[in-house]
C-alpha positions in Angstrom: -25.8 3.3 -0.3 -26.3 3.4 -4.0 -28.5 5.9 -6.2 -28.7 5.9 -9.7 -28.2 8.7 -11.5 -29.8 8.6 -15.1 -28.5 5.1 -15.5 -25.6 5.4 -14.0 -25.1 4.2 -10.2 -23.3 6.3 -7.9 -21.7 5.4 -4.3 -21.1 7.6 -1.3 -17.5 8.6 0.1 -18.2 6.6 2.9 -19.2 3.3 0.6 -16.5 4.0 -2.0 -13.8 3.7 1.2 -15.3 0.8 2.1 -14.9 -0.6 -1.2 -12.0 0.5 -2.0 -9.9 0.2 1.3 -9.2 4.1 1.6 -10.0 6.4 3.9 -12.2 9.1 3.4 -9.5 11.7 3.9 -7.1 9.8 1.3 -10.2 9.8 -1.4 -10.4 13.2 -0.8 -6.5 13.9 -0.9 -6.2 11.8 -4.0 -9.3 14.2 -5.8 -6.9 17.4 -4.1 -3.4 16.1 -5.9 -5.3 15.2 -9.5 -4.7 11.3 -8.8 -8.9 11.0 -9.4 -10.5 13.5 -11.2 -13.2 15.7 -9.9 -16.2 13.8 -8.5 -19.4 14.9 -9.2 -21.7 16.4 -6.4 -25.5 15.3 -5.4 -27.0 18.5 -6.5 -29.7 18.4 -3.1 -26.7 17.5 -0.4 -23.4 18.6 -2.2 -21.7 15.1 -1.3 -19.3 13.6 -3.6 -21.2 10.7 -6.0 -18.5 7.9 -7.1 -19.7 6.8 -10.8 -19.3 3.1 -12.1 -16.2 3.6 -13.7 -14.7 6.0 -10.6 -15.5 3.2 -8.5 -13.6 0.4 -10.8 -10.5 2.5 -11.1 -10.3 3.7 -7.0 -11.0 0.4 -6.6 -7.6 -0.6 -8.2 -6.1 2.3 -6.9 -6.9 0.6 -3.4 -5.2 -2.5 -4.5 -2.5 -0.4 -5.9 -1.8 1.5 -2.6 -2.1 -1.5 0.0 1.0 -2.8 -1.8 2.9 0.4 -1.1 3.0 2.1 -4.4 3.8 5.4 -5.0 1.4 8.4 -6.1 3.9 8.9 -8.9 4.0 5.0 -9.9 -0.2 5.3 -8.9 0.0 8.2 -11.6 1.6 6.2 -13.9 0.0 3.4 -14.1 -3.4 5.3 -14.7 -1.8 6.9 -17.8 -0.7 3.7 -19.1 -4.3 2.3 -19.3 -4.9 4.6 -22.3 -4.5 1.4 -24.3 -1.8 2.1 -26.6 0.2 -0.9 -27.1 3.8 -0.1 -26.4 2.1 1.2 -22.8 2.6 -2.9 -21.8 6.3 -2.5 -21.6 5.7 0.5 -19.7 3.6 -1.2 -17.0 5.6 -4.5 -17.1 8.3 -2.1 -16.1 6.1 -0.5 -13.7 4.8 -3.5 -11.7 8.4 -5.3 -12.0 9.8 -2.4 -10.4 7.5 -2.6 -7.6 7.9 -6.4 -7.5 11.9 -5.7 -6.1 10.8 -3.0 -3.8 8.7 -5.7 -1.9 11.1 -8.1 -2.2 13.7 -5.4 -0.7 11.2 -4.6 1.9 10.6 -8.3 2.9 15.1 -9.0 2.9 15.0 -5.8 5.5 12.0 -7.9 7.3 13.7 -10.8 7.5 16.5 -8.9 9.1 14.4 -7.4 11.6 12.7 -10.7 12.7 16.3 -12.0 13.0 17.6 -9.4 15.4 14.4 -9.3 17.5 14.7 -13.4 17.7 17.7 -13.5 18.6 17.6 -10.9 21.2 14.4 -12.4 22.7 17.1 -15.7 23.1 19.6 -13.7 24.9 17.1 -12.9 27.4 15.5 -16.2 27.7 19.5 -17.4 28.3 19.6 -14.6 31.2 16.4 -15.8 32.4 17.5 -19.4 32.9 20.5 -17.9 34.4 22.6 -19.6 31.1 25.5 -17.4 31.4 27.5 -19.3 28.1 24.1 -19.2 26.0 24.2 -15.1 26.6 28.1 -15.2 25.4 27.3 -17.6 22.5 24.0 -15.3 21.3 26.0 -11.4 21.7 28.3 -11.9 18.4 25.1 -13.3 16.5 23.3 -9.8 17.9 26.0 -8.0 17.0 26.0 -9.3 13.2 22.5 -8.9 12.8 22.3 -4.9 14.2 24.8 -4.3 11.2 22.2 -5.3 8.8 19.6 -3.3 10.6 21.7 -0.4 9.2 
């Protein structure tokens, strides 16, 4: 739950994954590598307090890593937000990158889905005892496990 602390409110590790999308154990890596600063303790129970603006940036952090991207690129983009100008180049550059790896990802995808179809055809051909639909279906397998490498 929240507390306030002064006037600033303050979330739990367990309500700051839940808000955020990441485990407990990754909030606690990501404190470990330096990708979040230190959090500050509740001085009765010792338990990490997430302030306002802690909670904001893990919260894009969350975004950041349910699309795949790096710690380094994670890193990265934190350091851009220091607001200097030429830093929107940087994270154009950053996010475009990123854009082509999912598009990569999703071409390898589509490759998988195609082998997987088609081999779940071959063996709907041998169930139906359709001996010329097997023969017609083994080149297109073969094609498609050369893109699987």
């Amino acid at each position: 739950m929240t507390t306030t602390d002064g006037d600033r409110a303050s979330v739990s590790i367990q309500d700051m994954s839940k808000i955020s999308g990441l485990s407990e154990a990754t909030l606690r890596y990501y404190e470990k590598i330096g990708l979040i600063g230190p959090v500050p303790r509740d001085e009765s129970s010792g338990h990490r307090r997430y302030g306002g603006h802690a909670v904001v940036m893990i919260e894009a952090l969350g975004c950041l890593r349910a699309t795949g991207m790096s710690v380094q690129d994670m890193r990265d983009y934190l350091r851009f937000l220091d607001g200097r100008e030429d830093n929107a180049a940087l994270m154009r550059e950053l996010f475009e990158r990123n854009v082509s790896r999912i598009q990569e990802e999703i071409e390898r995808m589509h490759v998988r889905r195609r082998y997987l179809a088609l081999k779940a055809e071959l063996w709907a051909a041998r169930e139906r005892g359709d001996a010329d639909g097997e023969s017609r279906i083994v080149p297109e397998i073969a094609a498609a496990r050369e893109g699987l490498r």
